[in-house]
N, C-alpha and C positions, 0 to 999 in steps of 0.2 A: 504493500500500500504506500511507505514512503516514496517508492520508486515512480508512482505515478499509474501504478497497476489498478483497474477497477474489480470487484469483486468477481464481475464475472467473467475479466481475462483470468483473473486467481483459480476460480474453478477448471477452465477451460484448461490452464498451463497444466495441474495439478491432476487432472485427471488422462493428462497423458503422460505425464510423468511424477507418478504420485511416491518416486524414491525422493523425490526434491524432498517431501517433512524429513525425511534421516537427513538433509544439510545441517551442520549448524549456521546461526545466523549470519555468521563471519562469513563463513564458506561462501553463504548464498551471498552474500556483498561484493566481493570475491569477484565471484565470475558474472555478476551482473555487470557489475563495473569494468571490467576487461569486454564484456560483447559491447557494451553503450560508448567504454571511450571508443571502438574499432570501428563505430557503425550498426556493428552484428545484432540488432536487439528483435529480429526479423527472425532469424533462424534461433531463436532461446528456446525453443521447445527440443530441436534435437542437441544444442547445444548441451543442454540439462542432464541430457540420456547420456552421456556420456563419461568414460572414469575419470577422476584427477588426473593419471598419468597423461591418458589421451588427449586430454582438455590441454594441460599446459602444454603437450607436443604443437596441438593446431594452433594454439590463440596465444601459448601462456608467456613462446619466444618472444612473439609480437611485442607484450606488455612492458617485457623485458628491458628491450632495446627503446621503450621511449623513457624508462627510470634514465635522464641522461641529463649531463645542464641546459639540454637546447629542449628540454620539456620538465620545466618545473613545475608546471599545473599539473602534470598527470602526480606526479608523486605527492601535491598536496593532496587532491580532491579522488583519488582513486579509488579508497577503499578508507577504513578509519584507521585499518594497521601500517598502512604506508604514511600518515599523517602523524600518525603517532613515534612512527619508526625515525622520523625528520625532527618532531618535537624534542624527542631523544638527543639528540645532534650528532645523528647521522647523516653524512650528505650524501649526492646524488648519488655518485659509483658505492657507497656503503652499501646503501639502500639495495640496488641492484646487486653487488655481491650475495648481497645474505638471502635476498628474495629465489638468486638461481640455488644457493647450497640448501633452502630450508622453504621450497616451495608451501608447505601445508602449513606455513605459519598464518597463512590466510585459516585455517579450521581453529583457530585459537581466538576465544575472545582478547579485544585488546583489556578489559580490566586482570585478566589471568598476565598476560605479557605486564601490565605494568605493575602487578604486586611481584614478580620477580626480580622486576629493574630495581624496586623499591627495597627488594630484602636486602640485593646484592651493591646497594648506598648504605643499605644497615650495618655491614660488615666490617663496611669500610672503606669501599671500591669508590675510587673515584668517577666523575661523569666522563671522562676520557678513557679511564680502565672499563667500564662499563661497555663501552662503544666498541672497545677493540676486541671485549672476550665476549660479546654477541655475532660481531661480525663474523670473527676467526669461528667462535662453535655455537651458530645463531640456536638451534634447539635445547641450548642453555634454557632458553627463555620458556619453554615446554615444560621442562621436567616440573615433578610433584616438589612442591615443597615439603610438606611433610616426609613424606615417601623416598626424597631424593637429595635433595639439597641441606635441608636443617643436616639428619644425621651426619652428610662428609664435613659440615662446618663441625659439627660436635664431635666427630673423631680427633679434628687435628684440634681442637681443643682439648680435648682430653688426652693429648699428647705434649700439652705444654705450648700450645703456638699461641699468640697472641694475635688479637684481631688485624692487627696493622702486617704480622707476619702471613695473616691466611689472604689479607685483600693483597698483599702484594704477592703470592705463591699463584693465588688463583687469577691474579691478572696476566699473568707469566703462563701458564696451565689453564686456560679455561677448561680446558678439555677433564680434569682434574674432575669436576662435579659429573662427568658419564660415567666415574666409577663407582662402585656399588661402594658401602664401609667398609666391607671385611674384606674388598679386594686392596683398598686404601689401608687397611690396617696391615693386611701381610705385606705391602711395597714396603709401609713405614717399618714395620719390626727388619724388614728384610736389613734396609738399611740403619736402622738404628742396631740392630747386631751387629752388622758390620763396620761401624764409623764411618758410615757415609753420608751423612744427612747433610753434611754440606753442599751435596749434589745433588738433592730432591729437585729441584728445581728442572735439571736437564733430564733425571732419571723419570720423571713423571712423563715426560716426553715421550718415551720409550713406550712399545705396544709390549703385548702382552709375550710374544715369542722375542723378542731381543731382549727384555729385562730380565725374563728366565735364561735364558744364554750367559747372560752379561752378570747376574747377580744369584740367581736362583742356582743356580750349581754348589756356588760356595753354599747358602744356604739348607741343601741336602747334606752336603756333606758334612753341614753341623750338627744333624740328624742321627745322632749315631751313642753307640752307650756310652761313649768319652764326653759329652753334652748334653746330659738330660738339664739342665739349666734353658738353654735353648728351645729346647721340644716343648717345656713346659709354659711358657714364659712368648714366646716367639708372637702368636698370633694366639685368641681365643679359638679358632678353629683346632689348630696345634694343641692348645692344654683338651678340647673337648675329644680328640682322638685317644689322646692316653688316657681322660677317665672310662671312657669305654671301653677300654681293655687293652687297645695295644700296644705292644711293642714299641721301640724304636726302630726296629728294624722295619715293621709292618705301616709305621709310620711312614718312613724314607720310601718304604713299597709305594704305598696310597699315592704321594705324594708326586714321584716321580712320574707312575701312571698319569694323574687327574689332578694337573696343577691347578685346572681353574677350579679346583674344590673352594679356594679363596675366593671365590666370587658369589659363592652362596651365606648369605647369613647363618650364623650359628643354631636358631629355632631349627630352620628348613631343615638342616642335617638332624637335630635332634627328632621332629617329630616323625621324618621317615623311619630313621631309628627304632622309634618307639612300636611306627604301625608296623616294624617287622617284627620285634616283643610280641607286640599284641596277638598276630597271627601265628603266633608260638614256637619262634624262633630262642635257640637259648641264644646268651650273649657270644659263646663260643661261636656257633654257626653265623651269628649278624657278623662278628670280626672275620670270617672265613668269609663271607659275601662281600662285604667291602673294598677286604683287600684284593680280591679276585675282579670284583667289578665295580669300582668306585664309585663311578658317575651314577651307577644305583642310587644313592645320596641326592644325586639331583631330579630326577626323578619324579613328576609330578602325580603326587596323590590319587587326586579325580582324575587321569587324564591316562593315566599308563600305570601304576601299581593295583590300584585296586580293581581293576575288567580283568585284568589278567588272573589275579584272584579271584575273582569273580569268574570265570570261564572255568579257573579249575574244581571250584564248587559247584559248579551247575551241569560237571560233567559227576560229579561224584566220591572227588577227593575233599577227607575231610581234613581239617586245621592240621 
């Protein structure tokens, strides 16, 4: 209706394309705004039918290449996330970089986008830090606060960092808040066992296969019965393997196998754990499963352990 739509273009569009209610609002601002700056507002009915990927294939380049200095209107009156992306102080080529790396920031309301710009001035980030770890990893701006962002501030808080140290680590690493906590916790232990913390900064940088290269090796091979100080201490994943029963040995096993076991929180490993207890596993056989097939651990509940349980009881095995 704001668009100038009457009720009974509304019906007519919506009944030929009645996925348009699964849009969110944004969405649909979105790609109105991309057909009406282009001309296109003629063909919105097949426009509509169409996926995101496709949609930004035919129309979304277009959009793209007018985010430029020689079309400053489009970038104000576009959409309310490109206005807002500017109010920011982002300029034109910003604008457009982030738009090609993080196309579906258009499915985000802008209030979601600005309580995160707002947390990450809470921390401590400057308006110029801000601008550069949105541009560099714009889906920053996505993630859950709760869910996502608060715990990695409260890890490396609870590591001793101070605000002024995480706004300038995460200015350096935006990339830093895509890691889950326990995978931020085993880098930090990795490195703080080793005296390397001086180098968080480049080491953060690192993916997940060159830091295991580069660091993780020493770190198995602290794994071992000359270091239970280490095993215990290292990461809470690390202390939660040795109360479950194992080894050092079966620990450096695990480990070597299924290094991103650090990337699951410490619950997820417990309560699979437990539903293999419950379906009358001793602890002996759970420590023989684990080490044999780690990623078990990872595992989803509803999705892959229990049908499969469930198929063997509906054939006739009992617990």
């Amino acid at each position: 209706l704001d668009r100038g739509f009457t009720k009974a273009d509304m019906a007519s569009l919506a009944a030929k394309n009645p996925q348009l209610f699964s849009y969110s609002a944004e969405r649909l601002t979105y790609r109105l705004g991309v057909l009406e700056a282009q001309g296109k507002m003629a063909i919105i009915a097949s426009a509509m039918d169409l996926n995101d990927a496709t949609f930004a294939a035919r129309w979304g380049n277009n959009t793209l290449s007018m985010l430029s200095p020689r079309r400053p209107d489009v970038e104000l009156s576009q959409t309310p996330t490109l206005n807002w992306l500017s109010s920011v102080g982002l300029s034109h080529l910003e604008v457009q970089k982030l738009v090609s790396k993080f196309p579906s920031i258009f499915n985000y309301a802008v209030e979601k986008l600005k309580t995160t710009a707002q947390w990450l001035a809470d921390i401590g980030m400057s308006e110029a830090q801000i601008v550069q770890a949105i541009v560099s990893v714009p889906n920053l701006l996505a993630y859950s606060l709760e869910n996502k962002l608060k715990p990695i501030a409260q890890t490396l808080l609870d590591r001793g960092f101070t605000k002024a140290d995480m706004a300038s680590l995460a200015a350096k690493n935006p990339q830093l808040f895509s890691y889950s906590a326990e995978r931020l916790t085993y880098r930090l232990g990795v490195l703080e066992a080793q005296g390397k913390m001086a180098i968080i900064a480049s080491a953060m940088d690192l993916n997940d296969a060159t830091f295991a290269a580069r660091w993780g090796n020493n770190t198995l091979s602290m794994l071992s019965p000359r270091r239970p100080d280490v095993e215990l201490s290292q990461t809470p994943t690390l202390n939660w393997l040795s109360s479950v029963g194992l080894s050092h040995l079966e620990v450096q096993k695990l480990v070597s196998k299924f290094p991103s076991i650090f990337n699951y929180a410490v619950e997820k490993l417990k309560t699979t754990a437990q539903w293999l207890a419950d379906i009358g596993m001793s602890e002996a056989q759970i420590v023989q499963a684990i080490v044999s097939v780690p990623n078990l651990l990872a595992y989803s509940l509803e999705n892959k352990l229990k049908p499969i349980a469930q198929t063997l009881l509906d054939r006739g095995f009992t617990k």
